[in-house]
C-alpha positions, 0 to 999 in steps of 0.5 A: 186507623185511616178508615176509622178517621176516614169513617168518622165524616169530621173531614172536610173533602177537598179537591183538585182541579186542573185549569186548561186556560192556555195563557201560558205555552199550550204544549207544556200547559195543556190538560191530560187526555189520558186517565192516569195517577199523577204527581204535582209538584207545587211550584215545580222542584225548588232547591230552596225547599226540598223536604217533603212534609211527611206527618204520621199520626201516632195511635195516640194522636200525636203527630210526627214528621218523617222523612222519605229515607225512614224505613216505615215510610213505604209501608206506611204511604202503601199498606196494600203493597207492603201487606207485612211492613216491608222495610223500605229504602234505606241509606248504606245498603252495601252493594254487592260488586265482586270486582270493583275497577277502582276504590273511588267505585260506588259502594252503596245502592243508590235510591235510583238503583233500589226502585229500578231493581225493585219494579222489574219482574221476577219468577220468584217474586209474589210481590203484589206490587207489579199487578196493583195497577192503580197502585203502582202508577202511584208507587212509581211515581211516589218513588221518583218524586223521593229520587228527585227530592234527594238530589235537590238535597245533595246539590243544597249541601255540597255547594261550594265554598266558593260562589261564582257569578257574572259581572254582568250580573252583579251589575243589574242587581246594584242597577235594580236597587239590591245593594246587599251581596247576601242574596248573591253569596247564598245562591243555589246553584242548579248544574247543568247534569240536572235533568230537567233544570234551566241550564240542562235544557239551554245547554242540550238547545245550544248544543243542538244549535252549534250542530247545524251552524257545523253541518247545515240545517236538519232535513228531516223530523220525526215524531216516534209514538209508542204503540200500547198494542204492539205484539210484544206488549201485547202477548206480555200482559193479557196472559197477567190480566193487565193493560198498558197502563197498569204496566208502565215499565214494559211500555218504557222497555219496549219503547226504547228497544224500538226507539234505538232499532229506528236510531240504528235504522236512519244513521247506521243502516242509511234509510234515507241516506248518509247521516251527519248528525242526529238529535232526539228528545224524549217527551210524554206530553201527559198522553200517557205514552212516551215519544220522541222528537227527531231531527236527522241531518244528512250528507250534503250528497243525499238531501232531498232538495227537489219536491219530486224527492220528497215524495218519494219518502214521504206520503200523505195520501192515503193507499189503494186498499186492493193493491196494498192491504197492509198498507192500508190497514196501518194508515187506518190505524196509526195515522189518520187524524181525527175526526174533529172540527164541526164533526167532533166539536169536542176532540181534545185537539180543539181550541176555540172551534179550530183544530190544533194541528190545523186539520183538514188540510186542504186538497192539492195535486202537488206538493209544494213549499209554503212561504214560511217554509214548510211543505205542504203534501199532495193530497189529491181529491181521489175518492179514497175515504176510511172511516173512523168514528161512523165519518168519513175521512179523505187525504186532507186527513192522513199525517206525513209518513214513510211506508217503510217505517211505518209497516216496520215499526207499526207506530205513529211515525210522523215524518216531515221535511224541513230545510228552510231557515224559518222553519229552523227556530221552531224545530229546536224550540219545540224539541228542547221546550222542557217537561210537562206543567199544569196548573191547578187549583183547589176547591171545595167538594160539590162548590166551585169556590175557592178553599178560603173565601178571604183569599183571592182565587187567583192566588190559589192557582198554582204552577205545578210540575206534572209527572206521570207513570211513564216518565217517572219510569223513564226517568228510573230506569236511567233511559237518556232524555236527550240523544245527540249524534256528533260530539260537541265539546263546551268551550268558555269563552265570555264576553267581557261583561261575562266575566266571572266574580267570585266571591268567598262564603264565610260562616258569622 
C-alpha cells in the first residue's frame, strides 16, 4: 500500500535540514560529521507530550491511531525486518526467573530487556534484522525512542498526590505576576534517575564538584575514543559482509570492554600512580562512535607537579621511525590532527578560517604552563613529518598522549595534564555539558523556502534532540552513562529561602 500511495506522485516531498549556526553551545549544537539514520526528537522528550502520534491507513482509507505498545506496530514501521508480521512488544510478557530472591522481584519483561535481548546475535537466529545495516540503525533507534517514551509515561502517571516546591520558588512566581497555584500544583516533575534530564546532569556535575573540594583538583584528562578498526571488530564483521556502522552493538560491546580494562589500568593497577577518585562521562558527539571523558585524581604522594614529570607521561612529538616503528605507525594513525586550516579549508574542525581545537600548535623546546593554566607541550622543530592527505605534518600537529596506552590499546587517547584552578570550571563543564541537540528545519524539495510562506522561517526551526545507533545501543544495553570512583552521599540541607512547600492535589 505505500508503493501504490508512493507511486501515485499526489505527495508533496518534504525535507530536513540541519542549521550548523553556532548561536548556541557548539559542542552540543554541531552538525554530524558521519553519515548515519538518526532520530529527532522535536523540542527534546517532554513529560507534558509523550505520545507519539502514530496514524496507520486502513485498506479502506480511513485513519487509525496506534500506540507504540500494539503488537503490529514493528511490523508495520519495518515490514522488511518483519517479513511474517512478527508480533512486536507487548506488555506482561511473563519473565522466566527459576529463583526469585524476594515477590517484590520484576515478574515481567521490560521493554528495555525485550530489545536488548532482542538485538544480540544468535546461531539460531535467521532474523534479517542484524544484517539490515540501514535498516537496523533505524530499528535501534526507533526502538529506544519507544523505551523513553514509556518512562516519560510512567513518571506522568505516578506523581505524587503530594506536590513539593521551594519557598524560594513560590516567592518568584507571585513576584512575576502568576497569582494562580494551579500551574504549580500540576507540575511534572522530572527525578534525578532520569538519564539525561536537568536534575540528572546537575546532580552527577555536583557530585563531581563535592569530590575535588574532598581530594583536590584532578591531575590528569583523557578522552577515550573507539577504534572502528580494532581486531576484534574487525575479524567479527568481514566474515558478515558488514562494517562498523552497520554493527552498532558490537562497536558498544567492544568499547566498553575496553573502557573497564583502561578504568581497571589507572585505578586498580596504578599506571600513573595511587588513584583517589575518578570520574567519566560517556558521549557521541554525532561522530558515530562512542568516548569517553576522563578526570583521575591522584594520591597527593604521586602527582606530577613539575614540568619534567609531565614529560615523562605525556608526549606530543612525534617518534624517531628507525628506533620505534610501532610506535610510529600508531601516532601516524590514531593521533595526528588534521590537516586543516589554509591546507584544508573545508575540514569539519573549521569555523570561520580557524581551527577549532586551535591546531597547528606552535613549535616550543620545552614545556611550559600558560597563564590560564593549561600546559603547553614540547614540540621541538626537529624535521620529523608524517604525511596524511598528500601534506605534511610536523609536532605542531601531533595530540598529547601516552605511549603505554596508546600501543596497549590502539585508540585515540588524548591525554592532558590539569592542576590548576582555571582550568578546573571547564573540565566539569565539559565533562557534564549534556547530550547531543541539533536544530532543524524543514523546506520544501528543490526550494530553500520555508513549508509555508505565511509562517515566519524563524519559527520553523526547531531545537531537536539528536540521537544516534551508537548511544541508542548504549543507552539499551543499560551501560553507565556517567562512572564515579569514591562514594558521595547526598545530604539535604536548605537554606532558609530552600524551604520545601508542600501543597495537596485534589481532584474537582
Amino acid at each position: 500500500m505505500v508503493r501504490d500511495f508512493l507511486n501515485n506522485g499526489t505527495q508533496k516531498n518534504v525535507k530536513l535540514r540541519l542549521i550548523g549556526k553556532r548561536g548556541r553551545d557548539g559542542r552540543r549544537y554541531n552538525l554530524p560529521s558521519v553519515s548515519e539514520v538518526a532520530g529527532i526528537i522535536v523540542g527534546d522528550f517532554d513529560a507534558s507530550r509523550t505520545e507519539r502520534d502514530i496514524v496507520v491507513q486502513t485498506q479502506t482509507g480511513s485513519l487509525q491511531r496506534i500506540t507504540e505498545l500494539n503488537l503490529s506496530y514493528l511490523g508495520l514501521q519495518c515490514p522488511i525486518l518483519f517479513p511474517y508480521g512478527e508480533d512486536g512488544f507487548r506488555e506482561h510478557i511473563p519473565l522466566n526467573r527459576i529463583k526469585r530472591k524476594n515477590d517484590n522481584e520484576e515478574k515481567c519483561v521490560t521493554m528495555r530487556d525485550y530489545f536488548a535481548f532482542y538485538i544480540q546475535r544468535r546461531f539460531s537466529d535467521s532474523s534479517p534484522l542484524l544484517y539490515s545495516r540501514r535498516l537496523f540503525q533505524q530499528f535501534i533507534v526507533d526502538a529506544y525512542s519507544m523505551i523513553e517514551s514509556s518512562q516519560l509515561d510512567y513518571y506522568r502517571f505516578h506523581q505524587k498526590n503530594v506536590q513539593c516546591d521551594l519557598y524560594k520558588g513560590i516567592c518568584e512566581a507571585v513576584v512575576n505576576g502568576d497569582n494562580s497555584a494551579t500551574t504549580h500544583d500540576r507540575c511534572i516533575v522530572f527525578p534525578a534517575t532520569f538519564v539525561g534530564g536537568l536534575r540528572y546532569i546537575i546532580q552527577n556535575y555536583q557530585d563531581a564538584m563535592a569530590i575535588c573540594t574532598k581530594v583536590g583538583y584532578p591531575n590528569l584528562f583523557f578522552t577515550f575514543t573507539c577504534n572502528p578498526k580494532w581486531p576484534e571488530i574487525v575479524d567479527h564483521l568481514s566474515t558478515r559482509g558488514l562494517k562498523a556502522e552497520g554493527r552498532p552493538v558490537i562497536v558498544c560491546r567492544m568499547f566498553k570492554m575496553k573502557l573497564d580494562s583502561l578504568a581497571k589500568d589507572l585505578r586498580v593497577n596504578m599506571l600513573f600512580g595511587r588513584v583517589v577518585a575518578m570520574v567519566y562521562t560517556i558521549e557521541f558527539q554525532k561522530r558515530g562512535l562512542p568516548h569517553a571523558h576522563i578526570l583521575l585524581f591522584l594520591h597527593e604522594w604521586d602527582k606530577y607537579p613539575t614540568l619534567d614529570d609531565i614529560d615523562k607521561i605525556i608526549s606530543a612529538k612525534i617518534p624517531n621511525k628507525s628506533v620505534d616503528a610501532k610506535y610510529y605507525e600508531a601516532v601516524s594513525n590514531l593521533m595526528i590532527h588534521g590537516p586543516c586550516g589554509a591546507s584544508l579549508k573545508d575540514s569539519p574542525c573549521m569555523d570561520n578560517g580557524r581551527c577549532l581545537r586551535n591546531f597547528p600548535m606552535r613549535f616550543v623546546d620545552s614545556t611550559s604552563i600558560d597563564y590560564d593554566g593549561y600546559p603547553v607541550y614540547c614540540r621541538r622543530d626537529n624535521g620529523r613529518t608524517i604525511k596524511k592527505s598528500g601534506i605534511e605534518l610536523d609536532n605542531r600537529w601531533v595530540v598529547p598522549h601516552n605511549r603505554s596506552l596508546l600501543l596497549k590499546y590502539g585508540a585515540h587517547i588524548n591525554v592532558e595534564w590539569c592542576n590548576q584552578s582555571r582550568s578546573i570550571k571547564y573540565l566539569f563543564k565539559h565533562v557534564n555539558k549534556g547530550h547531543d541537540h541539533v536544530t532543524a528545519s524543514f523546506y520544501h524539495e528543490g526550494s530553500t523556502k520555508s513549508l509555508y510562506d505565511e509562517i515566519d522561517e524563524i519559527k520553523m526551526n526547531y531545537d531537536c534532540g539528536y540521537l544516534n545507533p551508537c548511544e541508542t545501543t548504549w543507552r539499551i544495553m543499560g551501560y553507565d552513562i556517567h562512572y564515579r570512583y569514591l562514594a558521595v552521599i547526598r545530604l539535604p540541607f536548605p537554606l532558609p529561602s530552600d524551604r520545601l512547600f508542600y501543597s495537596k492535589t485534589t481532584n474537582h
